[in-house]
MOPAC internal coordinates of N, CA, C and O (Angstrom, degrees):
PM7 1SCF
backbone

  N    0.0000 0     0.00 0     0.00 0    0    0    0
  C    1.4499 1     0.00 0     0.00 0    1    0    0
  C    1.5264 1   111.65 1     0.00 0    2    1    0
  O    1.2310 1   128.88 1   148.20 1    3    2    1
  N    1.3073 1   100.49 1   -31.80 1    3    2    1
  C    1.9278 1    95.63 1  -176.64 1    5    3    2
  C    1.4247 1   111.93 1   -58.95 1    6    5    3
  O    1.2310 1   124.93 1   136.08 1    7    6    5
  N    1.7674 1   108.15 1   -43.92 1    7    6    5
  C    1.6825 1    94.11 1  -179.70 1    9    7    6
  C    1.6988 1   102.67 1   -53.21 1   10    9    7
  O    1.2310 1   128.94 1   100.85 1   11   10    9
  N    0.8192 1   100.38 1   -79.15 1   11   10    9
  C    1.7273 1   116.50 1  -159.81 1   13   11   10
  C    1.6001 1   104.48 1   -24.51 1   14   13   11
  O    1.2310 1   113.16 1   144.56 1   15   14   13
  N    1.3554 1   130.53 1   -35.44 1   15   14   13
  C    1.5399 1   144.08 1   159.66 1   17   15   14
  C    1.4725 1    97.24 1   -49.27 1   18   17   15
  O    1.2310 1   108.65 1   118.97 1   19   18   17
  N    1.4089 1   138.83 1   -61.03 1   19   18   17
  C    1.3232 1   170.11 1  -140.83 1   21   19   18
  C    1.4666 1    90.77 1   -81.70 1   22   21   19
  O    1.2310 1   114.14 1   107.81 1   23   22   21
  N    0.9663 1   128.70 1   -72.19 1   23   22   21
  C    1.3630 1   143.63 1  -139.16 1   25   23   22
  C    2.1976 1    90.36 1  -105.50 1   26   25   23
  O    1.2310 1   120.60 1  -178.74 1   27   26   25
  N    1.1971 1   116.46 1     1.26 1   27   26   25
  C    1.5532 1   132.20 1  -171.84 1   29   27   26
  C    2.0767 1    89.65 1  -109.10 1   30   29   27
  O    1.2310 1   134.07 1   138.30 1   31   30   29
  N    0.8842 1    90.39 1   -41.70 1   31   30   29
  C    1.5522 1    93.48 1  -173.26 1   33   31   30
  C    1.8310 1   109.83 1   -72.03 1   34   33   31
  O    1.2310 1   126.07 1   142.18 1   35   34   33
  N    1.7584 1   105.94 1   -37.82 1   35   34   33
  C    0.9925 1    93.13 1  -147.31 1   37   35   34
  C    1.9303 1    93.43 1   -88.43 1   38   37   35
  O    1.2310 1   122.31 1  -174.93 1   39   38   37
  N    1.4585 1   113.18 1     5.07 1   39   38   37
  C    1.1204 1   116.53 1   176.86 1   41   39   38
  C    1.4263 1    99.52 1   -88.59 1   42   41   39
  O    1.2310 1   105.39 1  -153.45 1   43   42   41
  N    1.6275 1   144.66 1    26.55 1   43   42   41
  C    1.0542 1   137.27 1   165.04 1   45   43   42
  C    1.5831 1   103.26 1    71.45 1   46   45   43
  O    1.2310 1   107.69 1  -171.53 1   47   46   45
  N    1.4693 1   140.57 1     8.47 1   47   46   45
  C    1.3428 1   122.96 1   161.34 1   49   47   46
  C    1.5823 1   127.34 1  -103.62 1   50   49   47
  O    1.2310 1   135.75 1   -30.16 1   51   50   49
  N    1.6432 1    87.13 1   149.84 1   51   50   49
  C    1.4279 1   112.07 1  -161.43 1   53   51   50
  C    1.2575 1   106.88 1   -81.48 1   54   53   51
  O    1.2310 1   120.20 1   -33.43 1   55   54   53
  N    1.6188 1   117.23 1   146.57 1   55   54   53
  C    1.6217 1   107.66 1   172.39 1   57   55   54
  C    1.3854 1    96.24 1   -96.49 1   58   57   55
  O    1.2310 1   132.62 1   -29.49 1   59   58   57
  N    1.2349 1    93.23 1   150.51 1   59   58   57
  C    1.6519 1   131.02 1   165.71 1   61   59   58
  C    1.3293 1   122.91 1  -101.18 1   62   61   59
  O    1.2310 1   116.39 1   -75.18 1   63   62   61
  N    1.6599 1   124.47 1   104.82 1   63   62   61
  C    1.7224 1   141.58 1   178.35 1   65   63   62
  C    2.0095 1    85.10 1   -85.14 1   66   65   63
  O    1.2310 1   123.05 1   -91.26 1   67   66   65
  N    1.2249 1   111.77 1    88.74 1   67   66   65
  C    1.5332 1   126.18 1   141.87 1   69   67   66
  C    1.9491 1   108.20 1   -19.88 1   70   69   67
  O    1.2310 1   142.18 1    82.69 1   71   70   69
  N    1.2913 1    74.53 1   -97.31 1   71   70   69
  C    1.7121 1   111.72 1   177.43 1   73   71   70
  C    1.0509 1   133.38 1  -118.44 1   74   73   71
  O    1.2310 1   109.90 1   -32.57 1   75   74   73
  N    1.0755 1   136.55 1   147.43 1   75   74   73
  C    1.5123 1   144.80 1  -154.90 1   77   75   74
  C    1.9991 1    90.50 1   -73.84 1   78   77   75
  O    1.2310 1   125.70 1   126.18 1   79   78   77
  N    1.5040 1   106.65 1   -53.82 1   79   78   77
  C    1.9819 1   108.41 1  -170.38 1   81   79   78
  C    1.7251 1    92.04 1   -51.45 1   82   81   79
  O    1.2310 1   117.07 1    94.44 1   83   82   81
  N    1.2755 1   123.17 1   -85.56 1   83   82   81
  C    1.5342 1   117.56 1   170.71 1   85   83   82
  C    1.7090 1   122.77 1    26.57 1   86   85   83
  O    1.2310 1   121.02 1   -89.50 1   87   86   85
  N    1.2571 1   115.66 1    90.50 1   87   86   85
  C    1.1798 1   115.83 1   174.43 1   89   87   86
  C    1.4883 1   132.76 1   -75.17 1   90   89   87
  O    1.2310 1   125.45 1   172.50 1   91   90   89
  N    1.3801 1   107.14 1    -7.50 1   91   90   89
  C    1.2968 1   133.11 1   172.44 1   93   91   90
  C    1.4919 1   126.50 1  -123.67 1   94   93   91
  O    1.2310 1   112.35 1   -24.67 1   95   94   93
  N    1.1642 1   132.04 1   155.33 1   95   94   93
  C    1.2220 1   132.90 1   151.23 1   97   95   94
  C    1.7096 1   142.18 1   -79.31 1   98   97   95
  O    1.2310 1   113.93 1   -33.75 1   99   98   97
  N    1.6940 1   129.09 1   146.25 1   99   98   97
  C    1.1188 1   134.50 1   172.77 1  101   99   98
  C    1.6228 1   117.98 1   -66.50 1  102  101   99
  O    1.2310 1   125.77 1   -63.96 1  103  102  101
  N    1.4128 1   106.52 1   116.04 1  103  102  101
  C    1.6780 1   105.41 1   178.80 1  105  103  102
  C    1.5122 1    94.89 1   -78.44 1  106  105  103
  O    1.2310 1   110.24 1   -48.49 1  107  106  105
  N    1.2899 1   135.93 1   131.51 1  107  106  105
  C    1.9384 1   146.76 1   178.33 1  109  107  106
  C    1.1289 1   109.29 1  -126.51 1  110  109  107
  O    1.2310 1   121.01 1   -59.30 1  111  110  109
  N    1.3878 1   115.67 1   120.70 1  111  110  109
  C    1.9979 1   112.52 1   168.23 1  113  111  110
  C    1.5927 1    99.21 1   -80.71 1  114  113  111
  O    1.2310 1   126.75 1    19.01 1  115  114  113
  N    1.5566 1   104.61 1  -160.99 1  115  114  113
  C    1.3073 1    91.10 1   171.22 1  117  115  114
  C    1.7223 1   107.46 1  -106.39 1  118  117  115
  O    1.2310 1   122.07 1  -147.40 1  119  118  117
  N    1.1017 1   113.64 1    32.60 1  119  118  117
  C    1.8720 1   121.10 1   161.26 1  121  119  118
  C    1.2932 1   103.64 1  -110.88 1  122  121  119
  O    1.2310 1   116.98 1  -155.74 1  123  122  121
  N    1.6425 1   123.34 1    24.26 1  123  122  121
  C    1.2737 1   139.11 1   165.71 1  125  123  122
  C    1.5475 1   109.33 1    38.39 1  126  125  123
  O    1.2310 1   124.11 1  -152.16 1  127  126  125
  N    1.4066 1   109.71 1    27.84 1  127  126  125
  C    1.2836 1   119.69 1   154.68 1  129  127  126
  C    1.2124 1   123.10 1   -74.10 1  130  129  127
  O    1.2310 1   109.27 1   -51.74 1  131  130  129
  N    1.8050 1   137.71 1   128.26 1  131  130  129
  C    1.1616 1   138.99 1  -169.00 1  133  131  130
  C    1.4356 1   105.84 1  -100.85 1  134  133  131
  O    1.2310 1   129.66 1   -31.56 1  135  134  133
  N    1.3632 1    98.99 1   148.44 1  135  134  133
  C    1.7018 1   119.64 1  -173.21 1  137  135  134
  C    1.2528 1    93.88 1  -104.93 1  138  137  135
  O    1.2310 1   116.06 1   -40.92 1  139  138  137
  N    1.7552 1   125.09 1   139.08 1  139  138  137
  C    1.1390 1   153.90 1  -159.39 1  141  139  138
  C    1.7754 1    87.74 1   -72.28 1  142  141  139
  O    1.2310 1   110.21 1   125.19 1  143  142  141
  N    1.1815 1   136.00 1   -54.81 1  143  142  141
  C    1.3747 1   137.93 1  -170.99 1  145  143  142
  C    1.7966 1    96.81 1   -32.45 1  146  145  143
  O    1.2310 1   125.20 1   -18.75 1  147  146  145
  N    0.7027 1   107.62 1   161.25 1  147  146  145
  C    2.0731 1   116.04 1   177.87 1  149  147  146
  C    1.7887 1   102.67 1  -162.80 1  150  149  147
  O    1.2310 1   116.35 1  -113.89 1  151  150  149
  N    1.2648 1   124.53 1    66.11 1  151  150  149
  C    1.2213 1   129.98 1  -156.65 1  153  151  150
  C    2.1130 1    86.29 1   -77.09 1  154  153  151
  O    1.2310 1   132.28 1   -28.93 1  155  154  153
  N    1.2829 1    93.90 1   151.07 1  155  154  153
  C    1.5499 1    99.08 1  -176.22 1  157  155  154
  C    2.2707 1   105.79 1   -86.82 1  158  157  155
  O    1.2310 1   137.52 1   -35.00 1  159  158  157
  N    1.6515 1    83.66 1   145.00 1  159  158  157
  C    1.4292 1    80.15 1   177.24 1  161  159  158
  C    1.5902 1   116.37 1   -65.35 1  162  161  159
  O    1.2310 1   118.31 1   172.90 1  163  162  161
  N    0.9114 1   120.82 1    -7.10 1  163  162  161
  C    1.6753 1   115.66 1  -174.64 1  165  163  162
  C    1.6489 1    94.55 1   -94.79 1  166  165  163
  O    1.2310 1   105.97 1   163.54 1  167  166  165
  N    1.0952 1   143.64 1   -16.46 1  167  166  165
  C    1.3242 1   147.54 1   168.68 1  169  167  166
  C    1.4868 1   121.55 1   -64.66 1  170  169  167
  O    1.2310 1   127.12 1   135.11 1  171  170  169
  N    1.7313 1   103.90 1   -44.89 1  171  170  169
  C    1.5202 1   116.51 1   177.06 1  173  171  170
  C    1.2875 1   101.59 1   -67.95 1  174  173  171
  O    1.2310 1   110.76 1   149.33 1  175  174  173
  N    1.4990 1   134.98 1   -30.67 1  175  174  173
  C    1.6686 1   139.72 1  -169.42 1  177  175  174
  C    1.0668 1   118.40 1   -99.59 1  178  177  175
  O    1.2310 1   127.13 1   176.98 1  179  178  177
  N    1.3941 1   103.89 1    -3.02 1  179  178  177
  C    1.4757 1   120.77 1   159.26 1  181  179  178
  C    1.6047 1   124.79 1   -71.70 1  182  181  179
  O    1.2310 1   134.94 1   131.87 1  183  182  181
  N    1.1453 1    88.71 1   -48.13 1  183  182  181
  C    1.3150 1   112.60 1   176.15 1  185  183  182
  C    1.4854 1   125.06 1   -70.87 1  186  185  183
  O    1.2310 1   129.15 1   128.91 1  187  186  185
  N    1.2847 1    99.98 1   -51.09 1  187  186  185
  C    1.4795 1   109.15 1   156.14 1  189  187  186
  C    1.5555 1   122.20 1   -19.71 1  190  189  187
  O    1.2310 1   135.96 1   110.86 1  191  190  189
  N    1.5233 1    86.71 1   -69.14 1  191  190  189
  C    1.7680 1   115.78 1  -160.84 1  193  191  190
  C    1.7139 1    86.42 1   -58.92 1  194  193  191
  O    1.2310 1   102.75 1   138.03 1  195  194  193
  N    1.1832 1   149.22 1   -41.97 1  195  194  193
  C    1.5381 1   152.40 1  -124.13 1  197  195  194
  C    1.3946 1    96.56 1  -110.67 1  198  197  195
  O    1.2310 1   129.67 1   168.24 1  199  198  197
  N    1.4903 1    98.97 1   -11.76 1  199  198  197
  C    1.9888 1    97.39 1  -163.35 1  201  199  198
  C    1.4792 1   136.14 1    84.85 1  202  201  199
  O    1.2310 1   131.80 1   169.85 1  203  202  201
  N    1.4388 1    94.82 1   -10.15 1  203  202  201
  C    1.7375 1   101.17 1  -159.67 1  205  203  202
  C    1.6423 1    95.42 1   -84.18 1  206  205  203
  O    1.2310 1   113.43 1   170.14 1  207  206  205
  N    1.3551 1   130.03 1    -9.86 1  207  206  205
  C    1.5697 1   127.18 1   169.71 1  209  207  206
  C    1.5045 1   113.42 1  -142.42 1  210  209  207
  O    1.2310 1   120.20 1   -20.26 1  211  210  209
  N    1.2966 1   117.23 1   159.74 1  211  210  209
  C    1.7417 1   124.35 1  -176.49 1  213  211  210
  C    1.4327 1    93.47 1  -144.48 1  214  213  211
  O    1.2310 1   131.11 1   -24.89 1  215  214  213
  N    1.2311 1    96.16 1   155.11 1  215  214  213
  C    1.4432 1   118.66 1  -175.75 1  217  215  214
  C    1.4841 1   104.07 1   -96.77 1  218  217  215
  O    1.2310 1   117.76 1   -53.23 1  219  218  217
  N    1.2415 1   121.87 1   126.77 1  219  218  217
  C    1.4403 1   108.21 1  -171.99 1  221  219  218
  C    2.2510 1    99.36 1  -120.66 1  222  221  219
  O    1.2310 1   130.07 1  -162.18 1  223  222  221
  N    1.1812 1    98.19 1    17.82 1  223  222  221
  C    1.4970 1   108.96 1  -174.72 1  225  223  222
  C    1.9563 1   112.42 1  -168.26 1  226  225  223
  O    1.2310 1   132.22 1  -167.55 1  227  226  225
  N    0.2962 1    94.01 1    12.45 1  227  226  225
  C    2.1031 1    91.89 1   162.01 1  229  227  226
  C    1.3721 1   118.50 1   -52.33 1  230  229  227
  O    1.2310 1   132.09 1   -69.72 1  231  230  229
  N    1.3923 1    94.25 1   110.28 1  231  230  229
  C    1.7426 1   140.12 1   168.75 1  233  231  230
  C    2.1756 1    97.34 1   -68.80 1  234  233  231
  O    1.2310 1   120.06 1   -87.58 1  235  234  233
  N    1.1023 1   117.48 1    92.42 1  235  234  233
  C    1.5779 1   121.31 1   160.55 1  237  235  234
  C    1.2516 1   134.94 1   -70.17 1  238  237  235
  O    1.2310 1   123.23 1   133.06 1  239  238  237
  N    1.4470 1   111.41 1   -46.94 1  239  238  237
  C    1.2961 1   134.98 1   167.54 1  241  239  238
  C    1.1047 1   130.07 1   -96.93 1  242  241  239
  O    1.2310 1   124.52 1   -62.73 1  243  242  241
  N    1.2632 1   108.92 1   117.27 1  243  242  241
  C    1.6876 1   128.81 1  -178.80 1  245  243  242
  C    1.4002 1   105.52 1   -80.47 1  246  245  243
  O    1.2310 1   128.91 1   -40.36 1  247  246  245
  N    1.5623 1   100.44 1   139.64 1  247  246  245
  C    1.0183 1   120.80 1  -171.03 1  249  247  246
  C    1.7304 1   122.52 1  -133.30 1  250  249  247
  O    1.2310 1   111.99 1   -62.90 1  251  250  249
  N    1.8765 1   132.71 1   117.10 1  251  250  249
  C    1.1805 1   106.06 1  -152.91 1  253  251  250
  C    1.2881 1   101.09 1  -121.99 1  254  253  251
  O    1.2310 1   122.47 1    -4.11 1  255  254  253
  N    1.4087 1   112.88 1   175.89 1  255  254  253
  C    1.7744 1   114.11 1  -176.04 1  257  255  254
  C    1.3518 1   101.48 1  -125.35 1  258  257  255
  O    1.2310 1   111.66 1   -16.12 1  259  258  257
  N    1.1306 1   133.33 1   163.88 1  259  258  257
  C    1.8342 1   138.62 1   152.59 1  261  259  258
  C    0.8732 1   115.50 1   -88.88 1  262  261  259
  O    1.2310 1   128.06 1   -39.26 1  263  262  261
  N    1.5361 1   102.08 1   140.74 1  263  262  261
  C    1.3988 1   123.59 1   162.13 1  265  263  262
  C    1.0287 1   100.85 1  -109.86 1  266  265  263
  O    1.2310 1   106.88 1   -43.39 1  267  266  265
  N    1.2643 1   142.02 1   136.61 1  267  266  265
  C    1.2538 1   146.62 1   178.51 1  269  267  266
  C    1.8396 1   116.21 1    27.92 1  270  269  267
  O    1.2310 1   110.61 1    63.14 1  271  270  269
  N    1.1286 1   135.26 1  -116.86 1  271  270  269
  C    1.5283 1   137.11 1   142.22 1  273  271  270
  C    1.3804 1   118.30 1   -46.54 1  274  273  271
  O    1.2310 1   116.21 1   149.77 1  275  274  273
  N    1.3633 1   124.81 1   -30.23 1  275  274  273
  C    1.6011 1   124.61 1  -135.58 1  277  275  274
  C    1.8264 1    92.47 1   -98.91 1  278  277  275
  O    1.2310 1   108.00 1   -41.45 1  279  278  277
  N    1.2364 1   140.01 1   138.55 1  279  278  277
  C    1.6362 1   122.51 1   155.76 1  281  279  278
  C    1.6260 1    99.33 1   -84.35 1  282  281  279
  O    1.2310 1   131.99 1   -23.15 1  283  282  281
  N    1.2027 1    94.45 1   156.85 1  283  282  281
  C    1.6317 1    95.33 1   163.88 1  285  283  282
  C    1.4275 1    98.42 1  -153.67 1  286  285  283
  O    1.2310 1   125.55 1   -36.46 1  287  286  285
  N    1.3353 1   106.95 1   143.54 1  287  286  285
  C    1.8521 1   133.71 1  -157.98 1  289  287  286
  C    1.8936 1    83.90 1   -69.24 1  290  289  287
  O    1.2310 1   126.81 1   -33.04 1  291  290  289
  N    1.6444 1   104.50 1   146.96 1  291  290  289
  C    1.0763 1   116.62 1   148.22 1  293  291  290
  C    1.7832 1   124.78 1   -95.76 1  294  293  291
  O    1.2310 1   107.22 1   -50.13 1  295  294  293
  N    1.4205 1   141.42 1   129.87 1  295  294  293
  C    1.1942 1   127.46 1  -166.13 1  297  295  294
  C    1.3422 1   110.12 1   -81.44 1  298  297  295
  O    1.2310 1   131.60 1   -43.08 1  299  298  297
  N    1.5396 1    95.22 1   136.92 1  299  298  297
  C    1.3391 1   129.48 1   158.16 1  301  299  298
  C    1.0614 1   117.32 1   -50.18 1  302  301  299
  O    1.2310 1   107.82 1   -61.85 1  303  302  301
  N    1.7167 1   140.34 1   118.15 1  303  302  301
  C    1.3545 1   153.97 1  -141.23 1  305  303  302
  C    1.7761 1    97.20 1  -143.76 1  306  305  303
  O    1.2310 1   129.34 1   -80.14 1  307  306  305
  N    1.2605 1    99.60 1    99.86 1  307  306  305
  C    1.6499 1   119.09 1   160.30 1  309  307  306
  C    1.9742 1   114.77 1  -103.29 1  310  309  307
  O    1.2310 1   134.36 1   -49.87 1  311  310  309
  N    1.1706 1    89.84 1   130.13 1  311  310  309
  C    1.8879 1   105.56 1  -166.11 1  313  311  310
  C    1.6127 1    92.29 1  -123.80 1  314  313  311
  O    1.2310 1   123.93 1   -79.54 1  315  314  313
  N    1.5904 1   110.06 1   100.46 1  315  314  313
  C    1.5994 1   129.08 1  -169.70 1  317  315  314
  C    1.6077 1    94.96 1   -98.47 1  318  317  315
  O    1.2310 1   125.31 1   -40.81 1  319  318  317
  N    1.8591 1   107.41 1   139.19 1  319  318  317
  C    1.7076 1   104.37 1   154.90 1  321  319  318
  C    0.9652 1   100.13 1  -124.04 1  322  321  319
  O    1.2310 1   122.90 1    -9.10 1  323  322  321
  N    1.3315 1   112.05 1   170.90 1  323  322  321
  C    1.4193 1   131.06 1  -157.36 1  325  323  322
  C    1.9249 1   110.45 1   -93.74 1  326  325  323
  O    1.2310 1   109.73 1  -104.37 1  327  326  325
  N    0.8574 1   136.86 1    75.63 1  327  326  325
  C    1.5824 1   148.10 1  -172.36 1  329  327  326
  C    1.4918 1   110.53 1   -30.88 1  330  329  327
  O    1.2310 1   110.16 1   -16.52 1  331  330  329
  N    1.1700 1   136.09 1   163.48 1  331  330  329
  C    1.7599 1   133.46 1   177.34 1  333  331  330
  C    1.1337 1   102.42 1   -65.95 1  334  333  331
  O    1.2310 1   120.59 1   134.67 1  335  334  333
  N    1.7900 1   116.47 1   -45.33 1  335  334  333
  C    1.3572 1    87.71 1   177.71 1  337  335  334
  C    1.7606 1   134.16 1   -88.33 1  338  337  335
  O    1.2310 1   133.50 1  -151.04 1  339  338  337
  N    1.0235 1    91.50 1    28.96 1  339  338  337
  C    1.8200 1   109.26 1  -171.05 1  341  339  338
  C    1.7368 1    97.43 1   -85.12 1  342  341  339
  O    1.2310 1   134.49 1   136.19 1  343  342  341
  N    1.5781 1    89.59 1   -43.81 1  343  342  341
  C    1.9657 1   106.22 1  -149.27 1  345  343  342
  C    1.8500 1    76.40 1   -90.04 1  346  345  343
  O    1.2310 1   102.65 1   164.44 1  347  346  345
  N    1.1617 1   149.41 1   -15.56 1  347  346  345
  C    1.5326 1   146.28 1  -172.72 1  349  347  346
  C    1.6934 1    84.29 1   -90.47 1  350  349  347
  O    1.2310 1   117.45 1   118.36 1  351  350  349
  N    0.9928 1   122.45 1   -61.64 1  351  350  349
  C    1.8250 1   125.74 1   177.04 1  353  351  350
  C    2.0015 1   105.49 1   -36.76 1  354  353  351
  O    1.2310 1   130.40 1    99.65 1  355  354  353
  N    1.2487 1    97.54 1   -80.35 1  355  354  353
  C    1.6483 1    87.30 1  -179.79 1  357  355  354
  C    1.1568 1   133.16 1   -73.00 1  358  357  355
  O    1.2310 1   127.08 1  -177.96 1  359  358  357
  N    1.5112 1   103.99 1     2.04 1  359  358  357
  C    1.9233 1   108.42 1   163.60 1  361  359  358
  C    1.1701 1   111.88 1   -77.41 1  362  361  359
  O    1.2310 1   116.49 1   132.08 1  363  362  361
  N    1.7407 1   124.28 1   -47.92 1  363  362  361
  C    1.3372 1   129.49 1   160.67 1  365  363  362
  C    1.6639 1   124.45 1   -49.61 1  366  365  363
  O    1.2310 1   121.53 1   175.85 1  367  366  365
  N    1.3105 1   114.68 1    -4.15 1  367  366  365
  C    1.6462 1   122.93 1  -175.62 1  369  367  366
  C    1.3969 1   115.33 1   -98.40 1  370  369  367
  O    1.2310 1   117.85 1   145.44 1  371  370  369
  N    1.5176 1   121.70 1   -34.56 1  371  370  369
  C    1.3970 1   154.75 1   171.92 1  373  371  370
  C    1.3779 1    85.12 1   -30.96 1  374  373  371
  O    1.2310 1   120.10 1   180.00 1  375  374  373

């Protein structure tokens, strides 16, 4: 799974936090078309923690709009790069 996160980054897309319940994240280009991949949030913080990615933009605060009565969350947009030792990880995977 790390490449495929790896190889998600290096196509320039951003994850998308939907919803706070959401155990995973939205892969987004910027034609905010979503990629079938749904990498899990405990995977991205995994990764984090390991070094192999940094967050170079993280959205914390949720923020919601109305629809009629109802709020509904706007998503939280994290923009990950890939660290030396990330890009030393998938050269060694090749």
């Amino acid at each position: 799974m790390y490449i495929k996160v790896l190889k998600s980054i290096e196509k320039d897309l951003v994850f998308s936090d939907k919803k706070d319940e959401d155990d995973f994240y939205y892969l987004v280009d910027e034609n905010r078309s979503i990629d079938d991949f749904k990498p899990k949030k405990t995977l991205i913080s995994e990764m984090e923690k390991e070094g192999l990615i940094e967050a170079i933009e993280k959205e914390t605060k949720r923020k919601y709009y109305k629809v009629g009565k109802e709020k509904k969350p706007f998503s939280l947009i994290s923009i990950y790069e890939i660290t030396d030792k990330g890009y030393e990880f998938l050269k060694n995977k090749k």
